[in-house]
BANU-717946 format. One record per residue: residue number from 1; residue in one letter; y, x negated, z negated of N, C-alpha, C in turn. Coordinates in steps of 0.2 Angstrom, whole numbers, m for minus. Atoms other than C-alpha are relative to their C-alpha. Layout:
<nodes>
{NUM, A, {Y, X, Z}, {Y, X, Z}, {Y, X, Z}}
...
</nodes>
This chain:
<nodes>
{1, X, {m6, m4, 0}, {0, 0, 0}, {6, m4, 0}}
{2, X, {m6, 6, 0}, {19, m8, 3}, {3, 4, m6}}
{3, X, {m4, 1, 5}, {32, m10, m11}, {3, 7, 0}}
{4, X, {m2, m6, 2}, {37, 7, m9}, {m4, 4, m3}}
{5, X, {5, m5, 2}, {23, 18, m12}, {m4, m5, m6}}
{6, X, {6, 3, 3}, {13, 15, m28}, {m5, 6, m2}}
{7, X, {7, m4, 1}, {m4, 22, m31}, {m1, 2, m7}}
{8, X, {1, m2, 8}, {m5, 34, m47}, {m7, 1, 0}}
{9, X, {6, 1, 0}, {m24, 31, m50}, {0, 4, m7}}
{10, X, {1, 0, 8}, {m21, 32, m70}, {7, 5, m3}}
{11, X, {m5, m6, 0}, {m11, 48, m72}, {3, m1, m9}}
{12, X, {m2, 0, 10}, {m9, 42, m94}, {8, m7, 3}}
{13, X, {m4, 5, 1}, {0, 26, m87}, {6, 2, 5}}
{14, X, {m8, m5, m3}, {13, 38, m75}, {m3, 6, 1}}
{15, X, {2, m7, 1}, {12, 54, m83}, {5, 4, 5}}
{16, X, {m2, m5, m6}, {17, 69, m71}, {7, 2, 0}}
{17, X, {m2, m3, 0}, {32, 75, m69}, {6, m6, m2}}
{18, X, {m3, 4, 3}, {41, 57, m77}, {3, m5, 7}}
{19, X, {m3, 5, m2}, {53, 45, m64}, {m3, m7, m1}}
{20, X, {3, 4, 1}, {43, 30, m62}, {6, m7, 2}}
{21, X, {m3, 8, m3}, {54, 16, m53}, {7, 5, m1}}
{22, X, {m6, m2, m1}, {71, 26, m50}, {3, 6, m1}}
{23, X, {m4, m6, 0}, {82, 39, m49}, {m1, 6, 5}}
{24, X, {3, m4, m6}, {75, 45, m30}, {m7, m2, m1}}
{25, X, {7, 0, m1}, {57, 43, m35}, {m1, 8, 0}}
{26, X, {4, m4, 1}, {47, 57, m33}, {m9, 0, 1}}
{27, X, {6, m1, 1}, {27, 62, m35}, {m1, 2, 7}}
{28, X, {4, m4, m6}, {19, 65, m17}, {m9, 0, 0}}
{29, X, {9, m1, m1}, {0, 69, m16}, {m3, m6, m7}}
{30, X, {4, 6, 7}, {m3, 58, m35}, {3, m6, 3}}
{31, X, {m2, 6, 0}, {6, 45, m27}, {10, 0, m2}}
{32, X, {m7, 2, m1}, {25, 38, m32}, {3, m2, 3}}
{33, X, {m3, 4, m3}, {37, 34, m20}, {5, 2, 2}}
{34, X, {m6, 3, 3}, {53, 26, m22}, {4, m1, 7}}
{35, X, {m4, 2, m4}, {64, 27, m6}, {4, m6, 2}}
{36, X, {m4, 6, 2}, {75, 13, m12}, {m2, m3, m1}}
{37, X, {4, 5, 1}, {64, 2, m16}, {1, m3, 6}}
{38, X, {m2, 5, m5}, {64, m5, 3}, {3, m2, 0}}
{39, X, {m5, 1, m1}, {81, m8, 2}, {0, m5, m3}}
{40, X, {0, 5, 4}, {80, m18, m13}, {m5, m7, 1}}
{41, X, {3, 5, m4}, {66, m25, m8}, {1, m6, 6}}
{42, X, {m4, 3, m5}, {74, m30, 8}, {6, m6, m1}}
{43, X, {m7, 5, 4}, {92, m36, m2}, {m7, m6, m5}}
{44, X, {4, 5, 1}, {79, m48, m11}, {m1, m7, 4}}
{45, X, {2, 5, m3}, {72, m55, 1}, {4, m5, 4}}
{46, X, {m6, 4, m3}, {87, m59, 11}, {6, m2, m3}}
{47, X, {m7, 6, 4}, {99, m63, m2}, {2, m6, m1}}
{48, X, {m3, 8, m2}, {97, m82, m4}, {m1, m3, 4}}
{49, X, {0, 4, m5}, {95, m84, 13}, {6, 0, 2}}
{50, X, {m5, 0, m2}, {111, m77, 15}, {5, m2, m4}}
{51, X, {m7, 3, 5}, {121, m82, 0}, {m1, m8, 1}}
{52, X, {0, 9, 1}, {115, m102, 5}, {3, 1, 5}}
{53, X, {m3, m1, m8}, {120, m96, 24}, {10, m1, m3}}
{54, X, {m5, 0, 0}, {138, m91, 16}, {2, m5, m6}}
{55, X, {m4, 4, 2}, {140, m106, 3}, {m1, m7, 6}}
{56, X, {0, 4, m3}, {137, m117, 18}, {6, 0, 6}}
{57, X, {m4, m2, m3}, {148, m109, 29}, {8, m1, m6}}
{58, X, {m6, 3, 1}, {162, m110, 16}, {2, m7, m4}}
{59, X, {0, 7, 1}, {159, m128, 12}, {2, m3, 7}}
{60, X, {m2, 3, m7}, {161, m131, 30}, {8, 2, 2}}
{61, X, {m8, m5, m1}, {178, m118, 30}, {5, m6, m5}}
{62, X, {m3, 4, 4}, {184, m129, 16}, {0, m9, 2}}
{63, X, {m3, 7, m5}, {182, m145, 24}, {3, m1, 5}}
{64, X, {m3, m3, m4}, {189, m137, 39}, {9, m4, 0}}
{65, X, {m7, m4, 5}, {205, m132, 28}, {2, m8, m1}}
{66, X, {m4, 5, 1}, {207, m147, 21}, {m1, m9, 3}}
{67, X, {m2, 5, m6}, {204, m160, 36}, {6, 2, 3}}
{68, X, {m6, m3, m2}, {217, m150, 44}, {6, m1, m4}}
{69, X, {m6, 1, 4}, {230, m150, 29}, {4, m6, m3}}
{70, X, {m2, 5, 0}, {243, m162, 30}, {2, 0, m9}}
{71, X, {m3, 3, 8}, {247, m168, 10}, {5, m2, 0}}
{72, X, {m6, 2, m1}, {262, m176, 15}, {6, 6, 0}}
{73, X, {m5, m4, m3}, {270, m160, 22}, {1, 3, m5}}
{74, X, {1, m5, 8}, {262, m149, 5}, {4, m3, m5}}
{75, X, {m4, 3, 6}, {270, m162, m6}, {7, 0, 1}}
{76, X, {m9, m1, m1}, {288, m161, 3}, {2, 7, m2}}
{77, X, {m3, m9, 2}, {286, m141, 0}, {0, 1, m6}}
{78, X, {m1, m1, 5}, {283, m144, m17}, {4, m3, m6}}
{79, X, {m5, 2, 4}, {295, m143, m31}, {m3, m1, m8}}
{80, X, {6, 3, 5}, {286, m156, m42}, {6, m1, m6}}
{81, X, {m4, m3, 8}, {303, m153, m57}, {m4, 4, m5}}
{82, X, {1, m6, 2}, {296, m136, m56}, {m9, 0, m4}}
{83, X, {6, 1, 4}, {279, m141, m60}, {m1, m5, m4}}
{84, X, {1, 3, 5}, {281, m152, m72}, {4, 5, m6}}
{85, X, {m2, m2, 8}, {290, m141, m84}, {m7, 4, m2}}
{86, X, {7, m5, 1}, {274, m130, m83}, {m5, m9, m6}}
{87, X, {3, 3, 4}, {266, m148, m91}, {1, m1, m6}}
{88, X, {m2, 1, 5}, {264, m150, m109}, {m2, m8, m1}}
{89, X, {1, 7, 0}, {266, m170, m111}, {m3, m1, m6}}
{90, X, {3, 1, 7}, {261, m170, m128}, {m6, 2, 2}}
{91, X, {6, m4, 0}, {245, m163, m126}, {m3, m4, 5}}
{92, X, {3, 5, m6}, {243, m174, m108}, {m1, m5, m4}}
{93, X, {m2, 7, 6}, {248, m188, m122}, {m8, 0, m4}}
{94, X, {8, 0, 5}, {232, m184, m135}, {m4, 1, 3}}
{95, X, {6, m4, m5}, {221, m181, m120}, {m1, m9, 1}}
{96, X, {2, 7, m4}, {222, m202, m116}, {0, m3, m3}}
{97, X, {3, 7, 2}, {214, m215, m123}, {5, m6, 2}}
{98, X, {m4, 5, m1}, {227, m228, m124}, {m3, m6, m2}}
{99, X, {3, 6, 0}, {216, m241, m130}, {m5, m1, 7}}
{100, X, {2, 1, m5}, {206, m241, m117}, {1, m1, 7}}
{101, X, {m7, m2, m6}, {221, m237, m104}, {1, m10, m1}}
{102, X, {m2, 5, 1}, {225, m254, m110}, {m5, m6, m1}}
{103, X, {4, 5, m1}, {210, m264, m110}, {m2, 1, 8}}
{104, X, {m1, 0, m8}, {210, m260, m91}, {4, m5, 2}}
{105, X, {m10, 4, m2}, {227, m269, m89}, {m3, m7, 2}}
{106, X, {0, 6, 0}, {222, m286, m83}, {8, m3, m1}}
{107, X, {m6, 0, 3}, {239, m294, m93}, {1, m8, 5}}
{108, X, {m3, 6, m4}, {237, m312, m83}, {1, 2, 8}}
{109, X, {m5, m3, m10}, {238, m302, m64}, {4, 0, m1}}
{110, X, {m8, m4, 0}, {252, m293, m72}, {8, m7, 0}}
{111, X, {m4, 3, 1}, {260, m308, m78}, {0, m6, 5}}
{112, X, {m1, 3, m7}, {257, m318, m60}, {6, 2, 4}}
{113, X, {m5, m1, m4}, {268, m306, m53}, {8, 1, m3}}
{114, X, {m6, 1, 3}, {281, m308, m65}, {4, m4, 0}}
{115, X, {m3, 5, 0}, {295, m319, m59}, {6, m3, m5}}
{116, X, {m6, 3, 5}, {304, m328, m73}, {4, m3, 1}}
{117, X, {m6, 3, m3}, {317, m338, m63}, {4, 5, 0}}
{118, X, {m4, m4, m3}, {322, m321, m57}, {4, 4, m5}}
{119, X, {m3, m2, 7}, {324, m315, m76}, {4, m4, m1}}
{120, X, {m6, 7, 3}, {333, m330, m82}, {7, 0, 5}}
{121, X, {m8, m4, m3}, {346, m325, m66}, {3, 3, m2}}
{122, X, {m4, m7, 3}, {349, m310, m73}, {6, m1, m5}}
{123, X, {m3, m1, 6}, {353, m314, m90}, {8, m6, 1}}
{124, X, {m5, 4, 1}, {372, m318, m93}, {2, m1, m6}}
{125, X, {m1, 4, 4}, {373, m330, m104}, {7, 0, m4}}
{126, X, {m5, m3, 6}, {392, m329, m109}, {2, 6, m2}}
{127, X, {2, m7, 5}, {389, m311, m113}, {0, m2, m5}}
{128, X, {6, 1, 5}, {376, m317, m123}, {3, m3, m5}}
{129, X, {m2, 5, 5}, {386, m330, m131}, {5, 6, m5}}
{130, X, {m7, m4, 4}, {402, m317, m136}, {m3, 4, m2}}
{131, X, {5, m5, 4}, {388, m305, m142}, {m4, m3, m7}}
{132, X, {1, 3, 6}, {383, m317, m154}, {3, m3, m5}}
{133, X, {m7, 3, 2}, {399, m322, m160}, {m1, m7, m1}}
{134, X, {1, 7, 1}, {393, m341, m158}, {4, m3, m3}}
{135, X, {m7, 4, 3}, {412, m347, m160}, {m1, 0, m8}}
{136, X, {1, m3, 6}, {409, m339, m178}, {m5, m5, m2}}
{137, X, {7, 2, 6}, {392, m347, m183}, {4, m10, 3}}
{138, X, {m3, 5, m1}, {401, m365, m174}, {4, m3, m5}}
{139, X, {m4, 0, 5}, {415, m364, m186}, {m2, m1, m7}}
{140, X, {2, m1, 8}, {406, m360, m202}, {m5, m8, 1}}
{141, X, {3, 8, 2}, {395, m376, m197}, {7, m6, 1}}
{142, X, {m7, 6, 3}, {410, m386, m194}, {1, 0, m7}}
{143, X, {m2, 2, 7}, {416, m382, m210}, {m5, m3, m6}}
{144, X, {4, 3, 5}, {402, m384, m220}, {m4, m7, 4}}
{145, X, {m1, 8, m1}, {398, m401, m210}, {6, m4, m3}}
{146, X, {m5, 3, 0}, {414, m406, m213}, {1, m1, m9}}
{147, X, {0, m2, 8}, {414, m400, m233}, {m5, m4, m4}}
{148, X, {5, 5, 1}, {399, m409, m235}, {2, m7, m1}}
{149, X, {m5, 7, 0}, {407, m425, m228}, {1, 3, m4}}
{150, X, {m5, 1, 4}, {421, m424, m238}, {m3, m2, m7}}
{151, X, {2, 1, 6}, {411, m422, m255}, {m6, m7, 3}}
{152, X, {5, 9, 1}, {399, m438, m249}, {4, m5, 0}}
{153, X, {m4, 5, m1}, {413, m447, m246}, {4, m3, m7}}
{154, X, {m2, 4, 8}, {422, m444, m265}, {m7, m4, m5}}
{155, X, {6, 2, 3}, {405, m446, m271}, {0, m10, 2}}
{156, X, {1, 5, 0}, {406, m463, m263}, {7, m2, m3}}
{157, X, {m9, 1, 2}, {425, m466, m267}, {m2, m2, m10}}
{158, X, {1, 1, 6}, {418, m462, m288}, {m4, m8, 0}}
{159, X, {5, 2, 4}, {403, m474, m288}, {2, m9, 5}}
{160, X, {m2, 3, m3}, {415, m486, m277}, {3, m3, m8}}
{161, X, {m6, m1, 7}, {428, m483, m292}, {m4, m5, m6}}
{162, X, {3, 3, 7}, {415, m488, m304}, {m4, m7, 0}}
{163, X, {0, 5, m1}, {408, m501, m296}, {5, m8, m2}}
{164, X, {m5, 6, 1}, {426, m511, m296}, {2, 1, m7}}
{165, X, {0, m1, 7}, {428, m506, m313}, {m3, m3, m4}}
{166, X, {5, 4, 3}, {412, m515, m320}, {2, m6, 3}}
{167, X, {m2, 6, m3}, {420, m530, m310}, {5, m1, m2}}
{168, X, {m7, m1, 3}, {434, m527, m316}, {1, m5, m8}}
{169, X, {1, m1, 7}, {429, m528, m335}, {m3, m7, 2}}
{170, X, {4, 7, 0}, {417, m545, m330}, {5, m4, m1}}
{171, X, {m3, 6, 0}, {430, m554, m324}, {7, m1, m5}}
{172, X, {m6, 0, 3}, {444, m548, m336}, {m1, m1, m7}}
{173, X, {3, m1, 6}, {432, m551, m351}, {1, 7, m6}}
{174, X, {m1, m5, 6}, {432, m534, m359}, {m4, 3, m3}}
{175, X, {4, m2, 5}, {416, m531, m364}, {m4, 6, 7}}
{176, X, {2, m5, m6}, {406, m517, m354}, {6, 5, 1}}
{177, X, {m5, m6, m3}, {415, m505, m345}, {m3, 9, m3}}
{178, X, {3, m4, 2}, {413, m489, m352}, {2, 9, 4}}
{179, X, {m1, m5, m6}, {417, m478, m335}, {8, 2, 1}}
{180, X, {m8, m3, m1}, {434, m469, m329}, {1, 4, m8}}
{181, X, {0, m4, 6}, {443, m461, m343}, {1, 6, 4}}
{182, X, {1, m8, m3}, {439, m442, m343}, {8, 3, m1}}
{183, X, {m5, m3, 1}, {454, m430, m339}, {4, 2, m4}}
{184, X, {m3, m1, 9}, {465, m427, m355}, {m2, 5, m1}}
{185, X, {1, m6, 4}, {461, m410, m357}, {m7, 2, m2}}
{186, X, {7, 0, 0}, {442, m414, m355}, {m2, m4, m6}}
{187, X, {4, 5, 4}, {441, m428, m367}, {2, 5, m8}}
{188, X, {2, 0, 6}, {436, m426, m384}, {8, m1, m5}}
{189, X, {m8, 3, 4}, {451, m424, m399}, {m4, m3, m5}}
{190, X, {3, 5, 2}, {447, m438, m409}, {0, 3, m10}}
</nodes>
């Protein structure tokens, strides 16, 4: 018998008067049969031959489309402001691996192509100077070179002083010398 018609042998296991397969079944001569049943039958059997037929055809419509579609032109028409405000960059942000992003980086390529003659051009230097107030840090070292000298030189001038002073004393029989006298308001009241 075909998929339409099934044979009621066993009247317990399709009692009489009960819709076996569908909604247009009916009971003919003890046997049931299902109208619609071909049909489904038929939609079966030719469904994946036609659903493979139609994703083959729209793989090929789609390669079609976009063999033919200039990029250049789509990208002139588009108003890439207006889809960027649509982007939420934070979120594109936590989306990326920046360690990683960066152990990508070959950093000696990078810095092959980095001309540092052509930096060192750029930068101007008396800018740079009058940005730093050089004259200013110049000055305070002057002074304090200069301040310095000056205290090495009393310092030499005292120990000059005291020198001629102990020669003094030698050759004028006084006895030891017993330094400069200290400034009247510093010395001792006796």
């Amino acid at each position: 018998m075909s998929d339409s018609v099934a044979a009621c042998s066993d009247d317990a296991h399709h009692p009489p008067g009960r819709i076996s397969r569908g909604p247009f079944s009916a009971r003919v001569a003890g046997v049931y049969v299902d109208p619609v049943e071909r049909v489904r039958s038929a939609r079966r059997r030719l469904a994946e031959p036609v659903e493979s037929a139609a994703q083959s055809v729209a793989r090929r419509a789609t390669d079609l489309v976009i063999d033919a579609l200039d990029v250049n032109a789509l990208l002139d028409r588009t108003d890439v402001n207006r889809l960027l405000d649509h982007i939420d960059v934070n979120r594109l942000l936590d989306r990326v691996d920046v360690e990683r992003l960066i152990a990508r980086v070959d950093v000696e390529a990078l810095l092959d192509q980095v001309d540092v003659n052509e930096i060192a051009d750029r930068i101007d230097v008396a800018a740079l100077v009058d940005r730093t107030e050089l004259g200013d840090i110049v000055a305070k070292s002057s002074t304090t070179i200069f301040s310095e000298g000056i205290d090495l030189v009393r310092s030499q001038a005292v120990g000059l002083d005291d020198f001629l002073g102990r020669w003094a004393s030698r050759l004028l029989r006084r006895g030891a010398y017993a330094g400069p006298p200290a400034p009247v308001r510093l010395q001792a009241e006796p």
